[in-house]
C-alpha positions in Angstrom: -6.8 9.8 27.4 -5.7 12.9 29.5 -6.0 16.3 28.2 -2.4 16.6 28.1 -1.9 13.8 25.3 -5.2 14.9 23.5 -2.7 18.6 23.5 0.6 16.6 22.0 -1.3 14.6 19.8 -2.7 18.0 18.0 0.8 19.3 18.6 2.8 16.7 16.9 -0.2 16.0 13.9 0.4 19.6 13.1 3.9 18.4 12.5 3.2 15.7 10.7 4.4 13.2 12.6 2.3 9.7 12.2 -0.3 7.5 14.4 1.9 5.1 15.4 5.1 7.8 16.0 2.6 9.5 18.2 1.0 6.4 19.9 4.7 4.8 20.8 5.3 8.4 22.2 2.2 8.5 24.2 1.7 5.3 25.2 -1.5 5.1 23.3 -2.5 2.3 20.6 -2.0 3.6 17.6 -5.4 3.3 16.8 -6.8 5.5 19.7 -4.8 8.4 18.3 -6.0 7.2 15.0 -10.0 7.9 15.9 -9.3 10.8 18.3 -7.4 12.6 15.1 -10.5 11.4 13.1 -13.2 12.6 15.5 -10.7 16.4 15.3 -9.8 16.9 11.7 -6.4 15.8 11.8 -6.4 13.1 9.2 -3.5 13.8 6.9 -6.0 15.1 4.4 -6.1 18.1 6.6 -2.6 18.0 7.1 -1.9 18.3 3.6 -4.2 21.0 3.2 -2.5 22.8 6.0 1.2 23.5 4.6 2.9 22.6 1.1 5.0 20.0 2.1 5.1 16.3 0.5 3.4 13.8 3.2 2.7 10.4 3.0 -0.3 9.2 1.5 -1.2 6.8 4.3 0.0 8.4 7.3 0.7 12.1 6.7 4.8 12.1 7.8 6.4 14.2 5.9 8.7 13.0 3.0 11.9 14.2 2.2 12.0 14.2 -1.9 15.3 13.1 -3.3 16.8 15.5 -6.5 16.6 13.5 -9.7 14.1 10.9 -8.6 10.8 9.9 -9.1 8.6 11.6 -6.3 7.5 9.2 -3.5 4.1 9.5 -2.4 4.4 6.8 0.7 7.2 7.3 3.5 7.9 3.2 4.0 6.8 0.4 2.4 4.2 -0.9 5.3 2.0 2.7 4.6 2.3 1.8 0.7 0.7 -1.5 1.0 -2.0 -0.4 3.6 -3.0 2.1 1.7 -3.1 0.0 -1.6 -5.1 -2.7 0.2 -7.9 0.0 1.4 -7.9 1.4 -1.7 -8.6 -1.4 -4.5 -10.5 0.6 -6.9 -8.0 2.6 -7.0 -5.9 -0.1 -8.7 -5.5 0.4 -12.8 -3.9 -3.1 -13.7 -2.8 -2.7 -17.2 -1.2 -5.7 -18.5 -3.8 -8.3 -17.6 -4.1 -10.6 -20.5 -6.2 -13.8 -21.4 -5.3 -16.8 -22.9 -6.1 -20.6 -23.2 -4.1 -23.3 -22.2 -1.9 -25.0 -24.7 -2.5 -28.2 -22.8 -5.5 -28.3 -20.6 -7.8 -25.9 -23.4 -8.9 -23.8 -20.0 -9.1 -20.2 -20.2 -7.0 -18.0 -17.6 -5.5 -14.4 -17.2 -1.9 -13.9 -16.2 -0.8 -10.4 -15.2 2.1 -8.5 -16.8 3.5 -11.8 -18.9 1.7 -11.7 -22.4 3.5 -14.6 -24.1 2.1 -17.6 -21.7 1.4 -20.6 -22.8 0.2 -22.4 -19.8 -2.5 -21.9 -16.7 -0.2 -23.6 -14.4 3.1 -25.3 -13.8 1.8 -28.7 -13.9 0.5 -28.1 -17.2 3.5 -26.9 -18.5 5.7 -29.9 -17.2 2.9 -32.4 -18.6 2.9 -31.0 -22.0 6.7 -30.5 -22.4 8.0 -33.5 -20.8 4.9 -35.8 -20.8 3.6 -36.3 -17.5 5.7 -34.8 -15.0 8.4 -37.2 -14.3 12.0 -36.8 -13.4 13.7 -37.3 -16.8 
């Protein structure tokens, strides 16, 4: 990496722009820029410390907050599942609930459905139409 595109990648994290914006710009990975703005202080927890503007959670673009809607914290739906897949314990499921099978007698969880009856499909089909067959 030269000392002009260590320069533009300080210059255009100050702006918020993104890894991968910057890395397509530069002709880097996006990773590289990634660990050189690591190694400097320019993670977007710095960034958002920086100015008062609403950034991305993930990569620290800056997010344009539409009137009458629920504030977004991530600026795409890629940095919204990267970010949920790093961050697991981060993740307060709710509606989890336990039952046992109407058919089978196993116990099993199903998230956000709390009037199940049955672990699976093929336990369903057995118990309602005997066996699985085609009618």
């Amino acid at each position: 990496m030269t000392g002009e595109q260590k320069e533009k990648i300080i210059r255009f994290r100050s702006m918020g722009r993104g890894y991968a914006d910057i890395g397509k710009e530069l002709g880097l990975p996006k990773d590289t820029v990634k660990s050189f703005c690591r190694r400097n202080g320019l993670t977007s927890a710095d960034i958002l410390a920086t100015d008062n503007k609403d950034r991305c959670r993930e990569c620290g673009v800056e997010i344009k907050q539409r009137p009458k809607m629920k504030k977004q914290v991530f600026c795409c739906k890629a940095c919204r599942e990267k970010w949920w897949a790093e961050h697991p314990e981060r993740i307060t499921q709710k509606a989890v609930y336990e039952f046992t099978c109407a058919k089978c007698g196993k116990p099993f969880t199903a998230y956000g459905n709390k009037k199940r009856k049955y672990c699976s499909h093929e336990c369903y089909i057995a118990d309602r139409f005997g066996g699985g067959g085609n009618g």
